[in-house]
FIMIMI-375051 format. One record per residue: x negated, y negated, z negated of N, C-alpha, C, O, CB in turn; residue number from 1; residue in three letters. Coordinates in steps of 0.001 Angstrom, whole numbers, plus 500000, padded with zeros to 6 digits. Glycine has a CB too. Example, Ala and Ser with C-alpha at 12.3 -4.5 7.8 and 13.67 -1.06 7.14 Angstrom:
residues 2
<r n_east="486810" n_north="505690" n_up="492200" ca_east="487700" ca_north="504500" ca_up="492200" c_east="486800" c_north="503300" c_up="492200" o_east="485764" o_north="503319" o_up="491535" cb_east="488692" cb_north="504473" cb_up="490954" num="1" residu="ALA"/>
<r n_east="487150" n_north="502250" n_up="492920" ca_east="486330" ca_north="501060" ca_up="492860" c_east="487100" c_north="499970" c_up="492130" o_east="486591" o_north="498862" o_up="491961" cb_east="485916" cb_north="500598" cb_up="494275" num="2" residu="SER"/>
END
This chain:
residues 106
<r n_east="815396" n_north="751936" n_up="702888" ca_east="815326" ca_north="751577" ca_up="701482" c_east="815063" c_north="752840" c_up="700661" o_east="815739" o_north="753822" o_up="700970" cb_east="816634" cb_north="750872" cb_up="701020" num="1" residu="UNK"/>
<r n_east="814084" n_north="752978" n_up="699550" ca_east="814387" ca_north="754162" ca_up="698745" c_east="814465" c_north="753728" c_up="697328" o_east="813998" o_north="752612" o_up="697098" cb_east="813335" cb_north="755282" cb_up="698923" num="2" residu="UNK"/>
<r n_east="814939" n_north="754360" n_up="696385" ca_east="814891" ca_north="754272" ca_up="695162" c_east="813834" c_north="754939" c_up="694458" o_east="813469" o_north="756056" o_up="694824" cb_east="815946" cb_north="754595" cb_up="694775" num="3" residu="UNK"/>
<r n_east="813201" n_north="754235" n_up="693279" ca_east="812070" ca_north="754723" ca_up="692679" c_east="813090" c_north="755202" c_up="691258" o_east="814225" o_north="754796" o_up="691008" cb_east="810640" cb_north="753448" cb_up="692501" num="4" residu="UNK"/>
<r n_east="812496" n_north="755903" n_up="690694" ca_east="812840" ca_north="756402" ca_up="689314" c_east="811880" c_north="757334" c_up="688794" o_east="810997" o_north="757877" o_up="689456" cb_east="814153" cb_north="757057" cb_up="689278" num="5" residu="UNK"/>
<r n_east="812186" n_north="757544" n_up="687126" ca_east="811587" ca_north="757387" ca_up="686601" c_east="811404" c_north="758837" c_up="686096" o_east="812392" o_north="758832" o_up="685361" cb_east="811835" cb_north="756394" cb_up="686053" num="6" residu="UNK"/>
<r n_east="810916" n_north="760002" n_up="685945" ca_east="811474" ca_north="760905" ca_up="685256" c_east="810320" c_north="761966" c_up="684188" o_east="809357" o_north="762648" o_up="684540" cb_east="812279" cb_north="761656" cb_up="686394" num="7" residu="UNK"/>
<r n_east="810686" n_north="761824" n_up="683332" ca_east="810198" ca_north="762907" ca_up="682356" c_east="810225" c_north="764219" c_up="682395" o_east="811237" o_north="764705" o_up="681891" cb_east="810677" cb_north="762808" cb_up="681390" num="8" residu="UNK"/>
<r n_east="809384" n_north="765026" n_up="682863" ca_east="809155" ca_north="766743" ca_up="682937" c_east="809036" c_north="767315" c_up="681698" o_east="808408" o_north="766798" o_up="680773" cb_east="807824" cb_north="767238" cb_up="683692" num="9" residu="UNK"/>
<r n_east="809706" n_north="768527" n_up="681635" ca_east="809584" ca_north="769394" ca_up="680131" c_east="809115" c_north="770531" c_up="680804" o_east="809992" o_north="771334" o_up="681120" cb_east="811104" cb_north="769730" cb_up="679068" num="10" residu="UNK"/>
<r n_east="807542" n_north="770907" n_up="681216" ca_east="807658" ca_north="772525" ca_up="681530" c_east="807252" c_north="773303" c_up="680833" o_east="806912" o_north="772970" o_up="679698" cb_east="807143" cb_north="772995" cb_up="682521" num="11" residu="UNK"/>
<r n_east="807112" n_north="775012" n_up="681398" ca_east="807445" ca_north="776119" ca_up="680643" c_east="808443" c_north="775802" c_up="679807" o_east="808205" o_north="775421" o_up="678661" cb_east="806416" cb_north="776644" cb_up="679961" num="12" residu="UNK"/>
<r n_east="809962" n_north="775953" n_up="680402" ca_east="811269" ca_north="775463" ca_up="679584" c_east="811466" c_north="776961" c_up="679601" o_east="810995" o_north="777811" o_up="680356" cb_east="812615" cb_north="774268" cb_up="680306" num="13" residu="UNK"/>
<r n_east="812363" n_north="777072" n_up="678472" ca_east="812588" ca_north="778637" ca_up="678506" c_east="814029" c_north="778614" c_up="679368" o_east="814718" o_north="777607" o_up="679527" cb_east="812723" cb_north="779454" cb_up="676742" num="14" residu="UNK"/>
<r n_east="814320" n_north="779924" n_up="679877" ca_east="815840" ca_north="780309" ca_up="681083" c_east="816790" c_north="779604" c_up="680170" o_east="817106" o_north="778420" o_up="680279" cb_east="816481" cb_north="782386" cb_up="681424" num="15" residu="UNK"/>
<r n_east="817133" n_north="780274" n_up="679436" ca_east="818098" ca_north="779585" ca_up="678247" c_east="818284" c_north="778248" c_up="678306" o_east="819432" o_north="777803" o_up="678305" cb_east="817596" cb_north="779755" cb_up="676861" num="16" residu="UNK"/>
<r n_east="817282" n_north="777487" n_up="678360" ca_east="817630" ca_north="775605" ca_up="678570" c_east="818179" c_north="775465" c_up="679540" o_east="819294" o_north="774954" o_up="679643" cb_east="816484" cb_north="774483" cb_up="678738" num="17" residu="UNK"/>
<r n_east="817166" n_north="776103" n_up="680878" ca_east="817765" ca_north="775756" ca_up="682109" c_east="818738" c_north="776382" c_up="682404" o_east="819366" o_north="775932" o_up="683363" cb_east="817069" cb_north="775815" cb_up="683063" num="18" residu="UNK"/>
<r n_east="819090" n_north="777209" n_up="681971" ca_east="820367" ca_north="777631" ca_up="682732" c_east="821799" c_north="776824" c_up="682031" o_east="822831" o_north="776668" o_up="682683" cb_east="820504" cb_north="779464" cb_up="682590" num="19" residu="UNK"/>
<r n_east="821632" n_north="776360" n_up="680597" ca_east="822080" ca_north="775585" ca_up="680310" c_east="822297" c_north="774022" c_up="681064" o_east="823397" o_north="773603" o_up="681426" cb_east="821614" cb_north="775757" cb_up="679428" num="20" residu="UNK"/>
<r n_east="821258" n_north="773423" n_up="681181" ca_east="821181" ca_north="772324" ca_up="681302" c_east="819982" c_north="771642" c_up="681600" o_east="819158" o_north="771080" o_up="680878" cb_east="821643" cb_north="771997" cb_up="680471" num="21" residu="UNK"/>
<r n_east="820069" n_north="771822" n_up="682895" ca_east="818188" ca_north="771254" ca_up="683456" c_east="818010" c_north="769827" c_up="683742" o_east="816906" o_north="769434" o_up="684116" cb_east="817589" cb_north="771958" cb_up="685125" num="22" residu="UNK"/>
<r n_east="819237" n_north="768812" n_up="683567" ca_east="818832" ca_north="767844" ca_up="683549" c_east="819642" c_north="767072" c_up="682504" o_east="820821" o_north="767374" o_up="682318" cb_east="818745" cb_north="767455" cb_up="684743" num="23" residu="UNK"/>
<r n_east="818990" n_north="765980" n_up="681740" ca_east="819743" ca_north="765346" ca_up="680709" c_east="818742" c_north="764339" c_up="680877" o_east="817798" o_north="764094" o_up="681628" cb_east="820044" cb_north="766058" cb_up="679220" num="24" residu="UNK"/>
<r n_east="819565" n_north="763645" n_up="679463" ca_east="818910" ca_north="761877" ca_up="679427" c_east="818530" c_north="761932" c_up="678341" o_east="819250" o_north="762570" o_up="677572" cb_east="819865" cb_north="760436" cb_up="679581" num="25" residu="UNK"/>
<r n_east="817157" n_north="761263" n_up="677728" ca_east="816611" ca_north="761171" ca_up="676922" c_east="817389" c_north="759859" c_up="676141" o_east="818107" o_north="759006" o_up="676663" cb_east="815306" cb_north="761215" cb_up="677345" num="26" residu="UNK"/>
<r n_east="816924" n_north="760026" n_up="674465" ca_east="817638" ca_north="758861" ca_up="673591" c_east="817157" c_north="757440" c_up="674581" o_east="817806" o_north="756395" o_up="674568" cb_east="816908" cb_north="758800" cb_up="671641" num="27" residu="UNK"/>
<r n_east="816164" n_north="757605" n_up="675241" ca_east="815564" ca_north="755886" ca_up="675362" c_east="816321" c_north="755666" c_up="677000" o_east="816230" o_north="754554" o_up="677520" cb_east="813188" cb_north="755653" cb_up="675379" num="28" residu="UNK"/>
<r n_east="816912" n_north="756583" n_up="677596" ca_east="818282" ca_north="757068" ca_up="679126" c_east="817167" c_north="757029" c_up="680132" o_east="817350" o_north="756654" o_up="681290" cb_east="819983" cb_north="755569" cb_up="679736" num="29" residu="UNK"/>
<r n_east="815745" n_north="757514" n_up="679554" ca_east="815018" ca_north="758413" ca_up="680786" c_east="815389" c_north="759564" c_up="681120" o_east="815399" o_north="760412" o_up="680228" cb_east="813753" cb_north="758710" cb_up="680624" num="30" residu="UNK"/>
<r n_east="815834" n_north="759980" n_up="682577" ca_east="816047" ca_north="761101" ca_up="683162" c_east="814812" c_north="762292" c_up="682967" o_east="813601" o_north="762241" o_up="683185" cb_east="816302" cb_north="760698" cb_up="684553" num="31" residu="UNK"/>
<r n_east="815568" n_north="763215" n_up="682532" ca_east="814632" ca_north="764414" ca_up="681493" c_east="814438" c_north="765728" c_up="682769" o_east="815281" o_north="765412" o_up="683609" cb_east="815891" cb_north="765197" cb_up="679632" num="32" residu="UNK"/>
<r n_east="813977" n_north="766563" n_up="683092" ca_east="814218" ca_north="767770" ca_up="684030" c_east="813296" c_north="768494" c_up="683548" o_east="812119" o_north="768141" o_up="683476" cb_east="814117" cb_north="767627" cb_up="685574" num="33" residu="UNK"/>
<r n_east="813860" n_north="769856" n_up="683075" ca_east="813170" ca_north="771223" ca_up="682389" c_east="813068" c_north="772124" c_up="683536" o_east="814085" o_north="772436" o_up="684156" cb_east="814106" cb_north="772014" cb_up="681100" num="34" residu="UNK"/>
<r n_east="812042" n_north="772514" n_up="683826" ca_east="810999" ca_north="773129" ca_up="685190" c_east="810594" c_north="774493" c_up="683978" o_east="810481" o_north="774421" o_up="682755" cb_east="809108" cb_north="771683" cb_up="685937" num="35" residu="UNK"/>
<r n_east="810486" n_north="775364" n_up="684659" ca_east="810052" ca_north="776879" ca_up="684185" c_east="808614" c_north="777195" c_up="684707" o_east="807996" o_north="778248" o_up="684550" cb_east="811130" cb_north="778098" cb_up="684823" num="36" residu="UNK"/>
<r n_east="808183" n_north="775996" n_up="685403" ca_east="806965" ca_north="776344" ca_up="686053" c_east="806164" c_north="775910" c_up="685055" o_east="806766" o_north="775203" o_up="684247" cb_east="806667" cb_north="775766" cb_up="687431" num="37" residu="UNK"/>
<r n_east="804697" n_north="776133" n_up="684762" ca_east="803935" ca_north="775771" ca_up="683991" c_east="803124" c_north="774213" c_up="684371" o_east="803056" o_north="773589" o_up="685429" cb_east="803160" cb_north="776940" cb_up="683868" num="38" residu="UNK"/>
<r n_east="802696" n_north="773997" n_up="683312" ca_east="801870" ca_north="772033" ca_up="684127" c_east="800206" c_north="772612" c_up="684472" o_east="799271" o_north="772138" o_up="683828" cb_east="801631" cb_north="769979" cb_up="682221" num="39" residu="UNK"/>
<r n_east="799959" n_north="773720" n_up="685593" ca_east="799248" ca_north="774334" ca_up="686199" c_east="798744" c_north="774140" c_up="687561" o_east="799525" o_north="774774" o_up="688270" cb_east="799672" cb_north="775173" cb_up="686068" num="40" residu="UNK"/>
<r n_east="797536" n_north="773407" n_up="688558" ca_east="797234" ca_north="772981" ca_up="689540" c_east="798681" c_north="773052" c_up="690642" o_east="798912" o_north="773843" o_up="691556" cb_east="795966" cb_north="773724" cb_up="689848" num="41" residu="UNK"/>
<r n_east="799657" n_north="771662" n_up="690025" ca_east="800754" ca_north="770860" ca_up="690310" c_east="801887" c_north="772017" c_up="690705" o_east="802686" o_north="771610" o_up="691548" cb_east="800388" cb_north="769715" cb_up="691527" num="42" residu="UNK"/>
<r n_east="802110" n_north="773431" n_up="690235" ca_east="803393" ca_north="774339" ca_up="689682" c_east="804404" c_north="773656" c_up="689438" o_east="805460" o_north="773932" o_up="690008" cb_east="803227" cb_north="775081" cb_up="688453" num="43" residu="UNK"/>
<r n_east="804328" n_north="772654" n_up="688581" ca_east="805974" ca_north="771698" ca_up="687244" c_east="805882" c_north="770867" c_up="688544" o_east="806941" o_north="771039" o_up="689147" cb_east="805587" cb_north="770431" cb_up="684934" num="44" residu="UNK"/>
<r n_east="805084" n_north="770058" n_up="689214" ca_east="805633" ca_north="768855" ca_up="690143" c_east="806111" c_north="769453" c_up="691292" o_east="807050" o_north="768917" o_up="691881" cb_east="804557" cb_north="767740" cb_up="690575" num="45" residu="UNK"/>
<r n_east="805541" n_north="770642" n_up="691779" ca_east="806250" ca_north="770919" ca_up="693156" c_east="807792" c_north="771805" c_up="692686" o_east="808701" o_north="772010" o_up="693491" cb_east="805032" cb_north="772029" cb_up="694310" num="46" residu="UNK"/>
<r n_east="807821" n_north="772227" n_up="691289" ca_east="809075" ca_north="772583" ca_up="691353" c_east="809831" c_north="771290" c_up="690868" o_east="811031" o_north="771312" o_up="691143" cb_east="809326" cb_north="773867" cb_up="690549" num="47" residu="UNK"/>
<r n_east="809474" n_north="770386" n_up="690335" ca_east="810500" ca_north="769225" ca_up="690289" c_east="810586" c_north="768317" c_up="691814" o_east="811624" o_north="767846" o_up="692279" cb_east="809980" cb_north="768143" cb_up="688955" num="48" residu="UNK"/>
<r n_east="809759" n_north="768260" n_up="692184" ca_east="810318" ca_north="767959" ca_up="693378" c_east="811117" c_north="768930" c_up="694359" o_east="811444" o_north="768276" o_up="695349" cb_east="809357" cb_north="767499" cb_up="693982" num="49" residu="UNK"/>
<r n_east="811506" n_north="770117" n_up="694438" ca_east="812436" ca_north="771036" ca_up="694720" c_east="813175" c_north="770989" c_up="694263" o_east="814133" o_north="770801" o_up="695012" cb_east="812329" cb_north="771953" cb_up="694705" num="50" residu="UNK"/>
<r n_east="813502" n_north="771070" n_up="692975" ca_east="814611" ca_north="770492" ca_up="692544" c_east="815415" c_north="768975" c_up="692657" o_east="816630" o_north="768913" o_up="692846" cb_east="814386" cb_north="770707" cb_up="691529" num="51" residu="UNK"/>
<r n_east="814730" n_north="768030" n_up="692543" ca_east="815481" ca_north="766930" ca_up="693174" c_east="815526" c_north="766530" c_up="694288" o_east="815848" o_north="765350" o_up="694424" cb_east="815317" cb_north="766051" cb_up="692785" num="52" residu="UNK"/>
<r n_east="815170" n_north="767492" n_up="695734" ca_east="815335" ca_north="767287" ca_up="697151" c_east="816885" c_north="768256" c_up="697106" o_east="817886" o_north="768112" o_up="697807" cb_east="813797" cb_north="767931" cb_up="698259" num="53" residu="UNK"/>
<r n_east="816664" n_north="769066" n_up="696216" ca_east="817677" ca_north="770080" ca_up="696256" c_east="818920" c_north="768771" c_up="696041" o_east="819656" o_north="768329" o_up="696923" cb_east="817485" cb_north="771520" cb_up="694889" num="54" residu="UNK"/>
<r n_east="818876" n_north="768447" n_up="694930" ca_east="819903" ca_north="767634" ca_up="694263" c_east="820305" c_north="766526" c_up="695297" o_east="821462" o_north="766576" o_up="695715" cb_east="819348" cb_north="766995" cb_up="692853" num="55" residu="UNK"/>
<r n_east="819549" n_north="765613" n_up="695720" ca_east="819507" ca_north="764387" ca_up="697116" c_east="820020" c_north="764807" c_up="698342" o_east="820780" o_north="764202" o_up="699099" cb_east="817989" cb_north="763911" cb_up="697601" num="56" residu="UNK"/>
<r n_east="819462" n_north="766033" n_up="698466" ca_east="820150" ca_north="766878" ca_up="699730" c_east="819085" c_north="766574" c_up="701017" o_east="819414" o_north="766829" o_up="702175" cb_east="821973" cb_north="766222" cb_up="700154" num="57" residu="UNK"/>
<r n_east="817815" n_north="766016" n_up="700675" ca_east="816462" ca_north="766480" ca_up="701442" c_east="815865" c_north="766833" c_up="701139" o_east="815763" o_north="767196" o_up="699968" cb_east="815776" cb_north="766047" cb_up="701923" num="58" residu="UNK"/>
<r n_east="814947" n_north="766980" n_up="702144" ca_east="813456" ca_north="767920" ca_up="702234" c_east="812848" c_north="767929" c_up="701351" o_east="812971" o_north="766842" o_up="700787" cb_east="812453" cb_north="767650" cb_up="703087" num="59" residu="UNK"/>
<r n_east="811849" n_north="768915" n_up="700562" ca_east="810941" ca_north="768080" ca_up="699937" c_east="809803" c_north="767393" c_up="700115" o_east="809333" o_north="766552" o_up="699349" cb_east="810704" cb_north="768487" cb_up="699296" num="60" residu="UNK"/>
<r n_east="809136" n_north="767959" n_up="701681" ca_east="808254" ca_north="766551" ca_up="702052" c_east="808548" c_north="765533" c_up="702033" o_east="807578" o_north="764831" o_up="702318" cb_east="807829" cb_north="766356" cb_up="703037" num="61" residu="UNK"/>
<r n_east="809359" n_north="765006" n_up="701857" ca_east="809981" ca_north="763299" ca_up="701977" c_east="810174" c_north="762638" c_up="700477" o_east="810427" o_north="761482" o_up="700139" cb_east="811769" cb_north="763243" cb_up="702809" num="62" residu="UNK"/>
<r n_east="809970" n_north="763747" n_up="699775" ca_east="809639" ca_north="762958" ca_up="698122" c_east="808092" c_north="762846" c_up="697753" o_east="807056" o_north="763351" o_up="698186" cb_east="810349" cb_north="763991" cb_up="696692" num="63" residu="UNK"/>
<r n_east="808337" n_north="762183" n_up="697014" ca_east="806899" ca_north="761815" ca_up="696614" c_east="806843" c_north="761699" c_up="694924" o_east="807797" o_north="761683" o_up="694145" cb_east="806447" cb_north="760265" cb_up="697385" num="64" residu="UNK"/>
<r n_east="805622" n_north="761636" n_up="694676" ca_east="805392" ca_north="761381" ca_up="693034" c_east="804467" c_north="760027" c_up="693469" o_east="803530" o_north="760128" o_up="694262" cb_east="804400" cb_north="762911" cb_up="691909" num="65" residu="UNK"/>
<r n_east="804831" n_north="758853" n_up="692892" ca_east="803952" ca_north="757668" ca_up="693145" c_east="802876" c_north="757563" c_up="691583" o_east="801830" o_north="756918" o_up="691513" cb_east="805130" cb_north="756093" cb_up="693444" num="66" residu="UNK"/>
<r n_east="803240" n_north="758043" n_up="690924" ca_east="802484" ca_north="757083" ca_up="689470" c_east="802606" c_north="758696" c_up="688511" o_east="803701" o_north="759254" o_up="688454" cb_east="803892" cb_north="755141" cb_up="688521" num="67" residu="UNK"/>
<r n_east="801440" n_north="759275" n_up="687850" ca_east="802228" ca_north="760343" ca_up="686993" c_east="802149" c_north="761519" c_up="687323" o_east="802975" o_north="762276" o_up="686812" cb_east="803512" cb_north="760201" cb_up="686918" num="68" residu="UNK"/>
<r n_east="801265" n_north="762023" n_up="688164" ca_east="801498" ca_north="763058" ca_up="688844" c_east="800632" c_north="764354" c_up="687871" o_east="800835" o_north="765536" o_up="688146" cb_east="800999" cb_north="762734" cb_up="690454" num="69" residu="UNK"/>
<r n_east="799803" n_north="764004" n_up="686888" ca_east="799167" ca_north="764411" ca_up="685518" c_east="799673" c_north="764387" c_up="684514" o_east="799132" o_north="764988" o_up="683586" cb_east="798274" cb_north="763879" cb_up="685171" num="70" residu="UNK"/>
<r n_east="800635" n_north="763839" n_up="684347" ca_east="801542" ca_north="763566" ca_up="683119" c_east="803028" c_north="763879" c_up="683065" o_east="803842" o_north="763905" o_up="683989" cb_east="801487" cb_north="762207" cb_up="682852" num="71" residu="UNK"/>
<r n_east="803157" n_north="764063" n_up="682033" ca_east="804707" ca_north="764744" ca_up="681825" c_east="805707" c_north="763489" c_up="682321" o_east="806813" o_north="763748" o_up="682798" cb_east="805092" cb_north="765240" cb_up="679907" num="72" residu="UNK"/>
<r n_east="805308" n_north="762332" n_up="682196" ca_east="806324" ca_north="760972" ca_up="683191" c_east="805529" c_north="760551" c_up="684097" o_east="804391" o_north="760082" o_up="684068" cb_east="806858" cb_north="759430" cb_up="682387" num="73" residu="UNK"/>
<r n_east="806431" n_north="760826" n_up="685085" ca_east="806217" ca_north="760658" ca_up="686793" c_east="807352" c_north="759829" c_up="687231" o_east="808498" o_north="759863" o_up="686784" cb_east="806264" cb_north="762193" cb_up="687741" num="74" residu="UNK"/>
<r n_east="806757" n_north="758881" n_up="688415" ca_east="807298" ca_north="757905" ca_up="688840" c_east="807464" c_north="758567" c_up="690062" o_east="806456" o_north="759063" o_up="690567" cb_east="806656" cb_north="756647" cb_up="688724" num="75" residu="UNK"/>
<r n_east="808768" n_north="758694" n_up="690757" ca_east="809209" ca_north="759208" ca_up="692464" c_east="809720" c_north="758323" c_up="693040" o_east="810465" o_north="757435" o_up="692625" cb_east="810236" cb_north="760340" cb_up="692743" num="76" residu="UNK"/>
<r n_east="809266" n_north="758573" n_up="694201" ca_east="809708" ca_north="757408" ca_up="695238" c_east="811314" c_north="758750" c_up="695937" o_east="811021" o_north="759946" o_up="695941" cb_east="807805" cb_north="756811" cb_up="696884" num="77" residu="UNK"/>
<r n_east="812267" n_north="758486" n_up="696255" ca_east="813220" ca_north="758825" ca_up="696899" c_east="814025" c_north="758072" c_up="698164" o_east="814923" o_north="757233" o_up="698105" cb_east="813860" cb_north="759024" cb_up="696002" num="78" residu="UNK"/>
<r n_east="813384" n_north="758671" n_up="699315" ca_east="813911" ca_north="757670" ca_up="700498" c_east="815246" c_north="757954" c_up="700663" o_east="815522" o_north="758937" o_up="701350" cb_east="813196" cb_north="757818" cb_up="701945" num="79" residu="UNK"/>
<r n_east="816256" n_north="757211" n_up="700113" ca_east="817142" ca_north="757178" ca_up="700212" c_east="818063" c_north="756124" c_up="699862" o_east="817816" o_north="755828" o_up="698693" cb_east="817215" cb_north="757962" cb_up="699931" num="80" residu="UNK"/>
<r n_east="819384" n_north="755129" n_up="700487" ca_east="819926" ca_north="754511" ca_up="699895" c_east="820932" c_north="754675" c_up="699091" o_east="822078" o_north="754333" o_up="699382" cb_east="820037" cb_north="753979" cb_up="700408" num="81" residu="UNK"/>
<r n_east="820590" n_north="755223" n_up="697986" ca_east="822027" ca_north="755247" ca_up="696868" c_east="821168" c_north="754483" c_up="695484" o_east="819995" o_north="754265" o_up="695181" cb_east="822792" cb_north="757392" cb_up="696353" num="82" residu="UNK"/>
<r n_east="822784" n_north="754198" n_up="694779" ca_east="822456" ca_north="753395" ca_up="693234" c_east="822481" c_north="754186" c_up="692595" o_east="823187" o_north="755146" o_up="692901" cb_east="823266" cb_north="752368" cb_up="692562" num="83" residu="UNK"/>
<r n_east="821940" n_north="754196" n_up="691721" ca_east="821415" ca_north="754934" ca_up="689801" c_east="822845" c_north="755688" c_up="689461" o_east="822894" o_north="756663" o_up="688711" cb_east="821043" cb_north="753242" cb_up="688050" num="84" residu="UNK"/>
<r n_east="824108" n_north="755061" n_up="690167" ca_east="825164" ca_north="755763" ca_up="689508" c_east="825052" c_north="757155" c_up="690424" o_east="824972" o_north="758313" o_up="690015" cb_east="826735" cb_north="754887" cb_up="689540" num="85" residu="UNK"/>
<r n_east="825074" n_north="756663" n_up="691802" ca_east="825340" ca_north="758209" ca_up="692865" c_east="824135" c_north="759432" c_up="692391" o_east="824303" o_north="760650" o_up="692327" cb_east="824958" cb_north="757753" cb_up="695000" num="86" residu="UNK"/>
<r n_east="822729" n_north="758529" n_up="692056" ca_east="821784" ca_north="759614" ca_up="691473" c_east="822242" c_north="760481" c_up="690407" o_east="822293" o_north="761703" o_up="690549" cb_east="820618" cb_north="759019" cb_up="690951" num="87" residu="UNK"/>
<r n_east="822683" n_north="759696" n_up="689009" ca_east="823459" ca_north="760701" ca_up="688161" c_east="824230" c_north="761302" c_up="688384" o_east="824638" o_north="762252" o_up="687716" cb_east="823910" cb_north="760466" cb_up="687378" num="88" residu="UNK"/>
<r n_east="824741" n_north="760799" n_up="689649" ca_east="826187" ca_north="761731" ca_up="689902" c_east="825913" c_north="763267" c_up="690559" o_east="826573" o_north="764306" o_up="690549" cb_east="827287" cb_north="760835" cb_up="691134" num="89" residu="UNK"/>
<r n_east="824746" n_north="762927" n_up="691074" ca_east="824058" ca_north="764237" ca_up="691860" c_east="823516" c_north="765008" c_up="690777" o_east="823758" o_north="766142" o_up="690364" cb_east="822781" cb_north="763881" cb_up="692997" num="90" residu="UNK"/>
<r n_east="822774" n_north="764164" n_up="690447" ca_east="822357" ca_north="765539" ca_up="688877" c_east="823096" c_north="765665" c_up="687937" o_east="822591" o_north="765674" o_up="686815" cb_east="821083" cb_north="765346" cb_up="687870" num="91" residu="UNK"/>
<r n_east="824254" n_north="765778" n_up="688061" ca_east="825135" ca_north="766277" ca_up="687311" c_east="825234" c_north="765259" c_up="685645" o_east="825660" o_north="765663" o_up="684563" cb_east="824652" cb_north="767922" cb_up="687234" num="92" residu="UNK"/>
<r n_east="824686" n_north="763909" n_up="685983" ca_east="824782" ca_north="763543" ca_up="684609" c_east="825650" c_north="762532" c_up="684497" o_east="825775" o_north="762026" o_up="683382" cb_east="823582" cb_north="763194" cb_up="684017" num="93" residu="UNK"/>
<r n_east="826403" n_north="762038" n_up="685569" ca_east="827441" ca_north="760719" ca_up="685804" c_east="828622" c_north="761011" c_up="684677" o_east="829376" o_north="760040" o_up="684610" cb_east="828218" cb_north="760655" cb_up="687631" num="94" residu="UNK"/>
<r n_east="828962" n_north="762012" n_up="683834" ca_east="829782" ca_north="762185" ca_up="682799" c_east="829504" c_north="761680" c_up="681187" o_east="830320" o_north="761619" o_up="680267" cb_east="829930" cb_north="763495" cb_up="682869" num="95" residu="UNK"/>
<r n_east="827854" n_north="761295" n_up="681191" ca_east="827242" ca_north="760930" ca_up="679982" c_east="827931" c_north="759537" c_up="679445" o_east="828080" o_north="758562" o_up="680182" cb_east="825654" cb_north="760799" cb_up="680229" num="96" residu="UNK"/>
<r n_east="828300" n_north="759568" n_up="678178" ca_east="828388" ca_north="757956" ca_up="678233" c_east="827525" c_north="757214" c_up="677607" o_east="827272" o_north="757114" o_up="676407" cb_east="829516" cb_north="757447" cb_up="677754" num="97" residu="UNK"/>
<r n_east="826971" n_north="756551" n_up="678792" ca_east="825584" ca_north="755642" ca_up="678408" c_east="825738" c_north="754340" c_up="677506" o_east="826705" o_north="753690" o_up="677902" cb_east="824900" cb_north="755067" cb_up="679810" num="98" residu="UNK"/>
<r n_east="825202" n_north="753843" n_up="676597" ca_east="824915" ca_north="752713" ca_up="675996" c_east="823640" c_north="752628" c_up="676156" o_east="823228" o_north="752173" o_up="675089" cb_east="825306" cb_north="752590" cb_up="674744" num="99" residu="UNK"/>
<r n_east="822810" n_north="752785" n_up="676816" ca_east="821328" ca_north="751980" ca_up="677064" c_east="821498" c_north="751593" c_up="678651" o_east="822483" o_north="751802" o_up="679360" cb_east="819704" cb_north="753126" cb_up="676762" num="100" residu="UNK"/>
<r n_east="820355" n_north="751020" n_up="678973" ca_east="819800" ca_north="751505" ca_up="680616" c_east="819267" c_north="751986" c_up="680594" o_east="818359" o_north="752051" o_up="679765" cb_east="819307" cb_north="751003" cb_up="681556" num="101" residu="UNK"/>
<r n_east="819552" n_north="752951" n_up="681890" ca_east="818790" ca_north="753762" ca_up="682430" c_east="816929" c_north="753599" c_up="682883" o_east="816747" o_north="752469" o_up="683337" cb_east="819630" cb_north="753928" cb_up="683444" num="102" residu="UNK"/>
<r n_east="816070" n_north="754142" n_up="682864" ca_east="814917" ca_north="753612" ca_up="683499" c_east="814856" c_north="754138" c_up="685156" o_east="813881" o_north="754687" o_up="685670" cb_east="813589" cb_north="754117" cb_up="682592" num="103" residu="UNK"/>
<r n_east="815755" n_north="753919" n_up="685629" ca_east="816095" ca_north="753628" ca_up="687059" c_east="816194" c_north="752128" c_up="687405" o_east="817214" o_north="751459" o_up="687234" cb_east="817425" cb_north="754288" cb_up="687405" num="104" residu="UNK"/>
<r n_east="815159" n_north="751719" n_up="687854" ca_east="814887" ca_north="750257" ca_up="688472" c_east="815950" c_north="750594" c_up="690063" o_east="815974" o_north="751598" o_up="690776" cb_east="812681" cb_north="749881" cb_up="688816" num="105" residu="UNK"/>
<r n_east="816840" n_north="749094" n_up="690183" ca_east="817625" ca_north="748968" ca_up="691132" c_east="817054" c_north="749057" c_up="692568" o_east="817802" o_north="748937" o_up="693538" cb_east="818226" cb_north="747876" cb_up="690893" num="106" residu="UNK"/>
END
């Protein structure tokens, strides 16, 4: 089984954000990730996908970008079985308190 989700790239983020806070939720509870890499022949996607193999705790050959891979929202496939809660919980955002949904399809 894997989970698809949904996520919005911010690159050339300055250190300061990220070291702050590289992942958050947007007002509409799209998952946000600030990359320092530039949106330069795919730099921002291979470091967001390093970063969320990092976070999942695999490889990053085994992620994928399905939809988005030109655009600042990219659709990932993640082979893995966990729910939208264990994902936030990995990126550090399971403390937010949400009043929307998430754009994490079940």
């Amino acid at each position: 089984m894997t989970l698809t989700v949904t996520i919005k790239v911010v690159p050339r983020s300055s250190a300061t954000r990220i070291r702050r806070q590289r992942w958050t939720l947007d007002k509409a509870g799209m998952i946000k990730c600030y990359v320092a890499s530039p949106p330069e022949k795919g730099k921002a996607n291979r470091e967001l996908i390093k970063l969320l193999a990092d976070a999942v705790n695999l490889p990053p050959s085994t992620l994928s970008i399905t939809h988005g891979a030109t655009h600042r929202v990219k659709t990932m496939r993640i082979p893995l079985r966990i729910t939208r809660q264990k994902l936030l919980q990995l990126l550090g955002l399971d403390s937010l308190d949400l009043d929307y949904q998430l754009s994490i399809p079940e």
